[in-house]
PyMOL commands that place a pseudoatom at each C-alpha (Angstrom):
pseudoatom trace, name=CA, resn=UNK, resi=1, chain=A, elem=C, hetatm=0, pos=[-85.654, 22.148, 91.112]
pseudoatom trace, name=CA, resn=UNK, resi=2, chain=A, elem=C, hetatm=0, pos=[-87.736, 23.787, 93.973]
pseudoatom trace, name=CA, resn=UNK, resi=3, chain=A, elem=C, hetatm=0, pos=[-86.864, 21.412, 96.866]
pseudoatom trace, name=CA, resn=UNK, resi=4, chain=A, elem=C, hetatm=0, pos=[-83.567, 20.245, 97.237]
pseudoatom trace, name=CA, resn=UNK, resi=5, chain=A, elem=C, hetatm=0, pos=[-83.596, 16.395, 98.096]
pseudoatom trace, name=CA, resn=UNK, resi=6, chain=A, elem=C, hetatm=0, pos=[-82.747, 15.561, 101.683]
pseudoatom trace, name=CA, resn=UNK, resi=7, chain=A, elem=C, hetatm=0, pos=[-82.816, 12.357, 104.016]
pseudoatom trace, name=CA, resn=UNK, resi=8, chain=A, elem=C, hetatm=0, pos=[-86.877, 12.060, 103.916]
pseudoatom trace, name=CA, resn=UNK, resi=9, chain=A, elem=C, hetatm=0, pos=[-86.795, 12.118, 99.965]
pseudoatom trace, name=CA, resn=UNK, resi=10, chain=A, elem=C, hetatm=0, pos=[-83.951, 10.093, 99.863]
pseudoatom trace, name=CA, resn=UNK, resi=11, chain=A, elem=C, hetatm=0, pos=[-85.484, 7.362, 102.093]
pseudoatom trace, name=CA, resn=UNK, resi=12, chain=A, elem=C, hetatm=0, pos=[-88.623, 7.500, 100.290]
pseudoatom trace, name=CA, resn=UNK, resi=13, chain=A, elem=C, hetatm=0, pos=[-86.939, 7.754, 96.358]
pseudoatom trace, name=CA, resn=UNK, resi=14, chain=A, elem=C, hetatm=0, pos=[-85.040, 4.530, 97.561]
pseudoatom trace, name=CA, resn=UNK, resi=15, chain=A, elem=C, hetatm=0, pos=[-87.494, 2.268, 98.891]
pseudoatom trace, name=CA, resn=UNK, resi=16, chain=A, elem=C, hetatm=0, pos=[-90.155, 3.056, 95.843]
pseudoatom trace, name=CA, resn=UNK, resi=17, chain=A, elem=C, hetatm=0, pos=[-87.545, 2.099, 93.814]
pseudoatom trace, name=CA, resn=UNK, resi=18, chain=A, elem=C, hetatm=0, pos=[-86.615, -0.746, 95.413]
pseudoatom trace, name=CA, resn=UNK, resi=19, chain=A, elem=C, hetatm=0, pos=[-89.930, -1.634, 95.572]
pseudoatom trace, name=CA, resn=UNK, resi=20, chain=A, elem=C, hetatm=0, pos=[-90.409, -1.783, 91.581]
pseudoatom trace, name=CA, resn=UNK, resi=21, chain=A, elem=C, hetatm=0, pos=[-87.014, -3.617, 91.570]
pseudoatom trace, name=CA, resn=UNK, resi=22, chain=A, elem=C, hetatm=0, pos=[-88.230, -6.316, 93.431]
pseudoatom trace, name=CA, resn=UNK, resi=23, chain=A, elem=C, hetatm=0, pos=[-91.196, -7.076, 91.818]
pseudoatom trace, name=CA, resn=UNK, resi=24, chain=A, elem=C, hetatm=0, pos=[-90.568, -6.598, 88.547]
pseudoatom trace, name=CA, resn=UNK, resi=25, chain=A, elem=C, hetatm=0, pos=[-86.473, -7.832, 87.897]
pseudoatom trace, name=CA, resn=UNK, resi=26, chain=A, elem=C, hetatm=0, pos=[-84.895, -10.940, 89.471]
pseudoatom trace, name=CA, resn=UNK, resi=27, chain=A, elem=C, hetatm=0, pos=[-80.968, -11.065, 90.023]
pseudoatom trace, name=CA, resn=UNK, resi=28, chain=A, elem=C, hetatm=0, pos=[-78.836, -8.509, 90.271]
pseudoatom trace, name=CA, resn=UNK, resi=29, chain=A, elem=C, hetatm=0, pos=[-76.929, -5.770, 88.551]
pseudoatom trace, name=CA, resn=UNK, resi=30, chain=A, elem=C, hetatm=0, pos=[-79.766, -3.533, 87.980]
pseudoatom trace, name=CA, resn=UNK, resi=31, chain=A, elem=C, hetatm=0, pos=[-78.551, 0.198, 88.165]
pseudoatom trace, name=CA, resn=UNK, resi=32, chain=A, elem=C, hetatm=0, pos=[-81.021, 3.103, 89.719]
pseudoatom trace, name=CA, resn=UNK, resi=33, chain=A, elem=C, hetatm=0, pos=[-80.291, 6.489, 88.451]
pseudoatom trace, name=CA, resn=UNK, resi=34, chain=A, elem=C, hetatm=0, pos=[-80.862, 9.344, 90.126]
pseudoatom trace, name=CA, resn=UNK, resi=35, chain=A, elem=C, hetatm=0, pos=[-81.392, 11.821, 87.582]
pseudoatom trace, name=CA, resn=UNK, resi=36, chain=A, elem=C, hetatm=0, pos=[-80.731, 15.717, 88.645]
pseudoatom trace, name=CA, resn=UNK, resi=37, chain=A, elem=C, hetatm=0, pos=[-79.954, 18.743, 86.333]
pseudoatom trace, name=CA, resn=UNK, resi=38, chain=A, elem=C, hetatm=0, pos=[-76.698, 19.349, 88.715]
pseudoatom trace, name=CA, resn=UNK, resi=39, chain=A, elem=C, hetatm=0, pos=[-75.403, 18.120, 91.919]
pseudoatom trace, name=CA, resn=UNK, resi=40, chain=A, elem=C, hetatm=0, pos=[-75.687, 22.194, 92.889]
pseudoatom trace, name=CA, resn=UNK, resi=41, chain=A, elem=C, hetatm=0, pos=[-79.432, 22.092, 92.337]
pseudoatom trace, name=CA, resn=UNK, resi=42, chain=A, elem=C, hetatm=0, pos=[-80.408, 19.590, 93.752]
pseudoatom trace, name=CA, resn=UNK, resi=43, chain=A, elem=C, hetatm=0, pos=[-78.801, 19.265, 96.934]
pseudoatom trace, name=CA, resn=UNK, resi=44, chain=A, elem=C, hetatm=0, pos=[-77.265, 21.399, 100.061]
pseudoatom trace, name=CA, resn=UNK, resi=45, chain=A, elem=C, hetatm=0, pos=[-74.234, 21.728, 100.018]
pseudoatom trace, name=CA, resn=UNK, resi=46, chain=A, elem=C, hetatm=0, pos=[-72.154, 22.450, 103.394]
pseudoatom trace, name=CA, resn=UNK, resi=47, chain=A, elem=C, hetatm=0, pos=[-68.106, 23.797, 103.317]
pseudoatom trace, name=CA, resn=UNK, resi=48, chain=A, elem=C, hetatm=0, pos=[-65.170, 21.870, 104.463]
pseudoatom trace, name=CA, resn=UNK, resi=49, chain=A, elem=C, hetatm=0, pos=[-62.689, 23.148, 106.675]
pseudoatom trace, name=CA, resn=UNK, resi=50, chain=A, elem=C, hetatm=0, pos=[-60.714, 23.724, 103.316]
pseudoatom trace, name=CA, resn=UNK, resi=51, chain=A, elem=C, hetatm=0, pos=[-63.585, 26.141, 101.912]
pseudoatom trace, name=CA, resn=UNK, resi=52, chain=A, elem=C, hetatm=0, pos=[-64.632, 23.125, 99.662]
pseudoatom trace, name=CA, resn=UNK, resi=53, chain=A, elem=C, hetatm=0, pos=[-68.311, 22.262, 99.081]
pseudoatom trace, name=CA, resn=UNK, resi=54, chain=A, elem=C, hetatm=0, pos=[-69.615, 18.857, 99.542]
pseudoatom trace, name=CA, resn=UNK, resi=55, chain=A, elem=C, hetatm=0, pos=[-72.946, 17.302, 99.400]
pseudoatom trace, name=CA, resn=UNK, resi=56, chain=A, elem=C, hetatm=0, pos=[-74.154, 15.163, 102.222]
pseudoatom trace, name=CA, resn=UNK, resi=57, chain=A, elem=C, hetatm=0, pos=[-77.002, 14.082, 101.065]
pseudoatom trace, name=CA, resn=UNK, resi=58, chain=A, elem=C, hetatm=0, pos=[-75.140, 13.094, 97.668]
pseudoatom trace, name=CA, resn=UNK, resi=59, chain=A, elem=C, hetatm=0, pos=[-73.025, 11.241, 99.466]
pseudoatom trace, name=CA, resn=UNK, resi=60, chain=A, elem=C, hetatm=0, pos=[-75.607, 9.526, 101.940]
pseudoatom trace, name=CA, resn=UNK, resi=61, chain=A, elem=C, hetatm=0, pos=[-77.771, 8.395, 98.697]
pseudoatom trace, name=CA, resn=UNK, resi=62, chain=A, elem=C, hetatm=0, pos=[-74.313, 6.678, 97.422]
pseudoatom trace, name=CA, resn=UNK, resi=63, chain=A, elem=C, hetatm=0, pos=[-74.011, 5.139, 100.923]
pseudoatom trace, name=CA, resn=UNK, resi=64, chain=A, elem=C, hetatm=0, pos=[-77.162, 2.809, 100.342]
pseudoatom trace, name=CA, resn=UNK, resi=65, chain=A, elem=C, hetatm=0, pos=[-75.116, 0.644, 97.639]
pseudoatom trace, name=CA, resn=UNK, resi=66, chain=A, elem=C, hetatm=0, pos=[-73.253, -0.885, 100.630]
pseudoatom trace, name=CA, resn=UNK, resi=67, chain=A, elem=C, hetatm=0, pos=[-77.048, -1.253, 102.438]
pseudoatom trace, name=CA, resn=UNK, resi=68, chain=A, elem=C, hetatm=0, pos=[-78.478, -3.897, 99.308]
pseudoatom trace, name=CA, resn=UNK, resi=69, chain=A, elem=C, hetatm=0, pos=[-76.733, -6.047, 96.820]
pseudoatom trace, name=CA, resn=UNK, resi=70, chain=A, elem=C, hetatm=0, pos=[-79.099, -5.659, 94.346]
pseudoatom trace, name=CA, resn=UNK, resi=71, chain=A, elem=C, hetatm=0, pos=[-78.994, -2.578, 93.135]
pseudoatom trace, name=CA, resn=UNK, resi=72, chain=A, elem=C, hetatm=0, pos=[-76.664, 0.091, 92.175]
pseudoatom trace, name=CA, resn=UNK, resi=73, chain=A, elem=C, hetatm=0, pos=[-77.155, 3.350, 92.977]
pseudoatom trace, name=CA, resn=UNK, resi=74, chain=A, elem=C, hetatm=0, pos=[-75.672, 6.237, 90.804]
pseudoatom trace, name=CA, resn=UNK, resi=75, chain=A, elem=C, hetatm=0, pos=[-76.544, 10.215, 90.448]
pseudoatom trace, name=CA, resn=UNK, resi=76, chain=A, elem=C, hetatm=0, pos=[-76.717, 11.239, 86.493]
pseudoatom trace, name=CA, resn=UNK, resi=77, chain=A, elem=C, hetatm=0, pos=[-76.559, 15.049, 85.943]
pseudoatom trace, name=CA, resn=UNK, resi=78, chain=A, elem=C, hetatm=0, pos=[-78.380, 15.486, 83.168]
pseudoatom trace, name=CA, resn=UNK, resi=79, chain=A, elem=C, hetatm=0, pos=[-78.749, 19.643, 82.360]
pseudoatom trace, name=CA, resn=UNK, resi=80, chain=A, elem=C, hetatm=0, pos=[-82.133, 20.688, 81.601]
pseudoatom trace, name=CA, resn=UNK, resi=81, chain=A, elem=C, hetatm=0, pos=[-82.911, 23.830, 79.313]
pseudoatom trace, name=CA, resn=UNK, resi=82, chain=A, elem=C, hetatm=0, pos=[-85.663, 26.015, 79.842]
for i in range(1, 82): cmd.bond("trace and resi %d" % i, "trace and resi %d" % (i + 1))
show_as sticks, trace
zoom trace
């Protein structure tokens, strides 16, 4: 993956989606993927005082599932060969 996926392509990724939802399923339950070859590749990653990597912007894409009721958001590492 060349660009890793930050707030902007988060922000736009969800409301697309949501978009589609909307319009095309009616109640709830539906589950949106997010479908990366790793976590690593696809996002920064920052340190913890501990040394340990997280991923903010991992984490901030999970945080929308409290934002709707709708939908349920989920990352899916899927590895892709070359």
């Amino acid at each position: 993956m060349k660009n890793k996926l930050g707030k902007q392509k988060i922000e736009w990724l969800l409301y697309k989606a949501s978009s589609f939802l909307a319009k095309n399923y009616k109640g709830g339950g539906i589950h949106f993927w997010l479908v990366v070859p790793s976590i690593e590749s696809a996002f920064n990653s920052k340190k913890d005082k501990n040394g340990m990597s997280y991923y903010p912007w991992a984490k901030y894409f999970l945080s929308k599932n409290y934002a709707q009721s709708k939908v349920i958001l989920k990352i899916k590492e899927i590895e892709m060969i070359r």
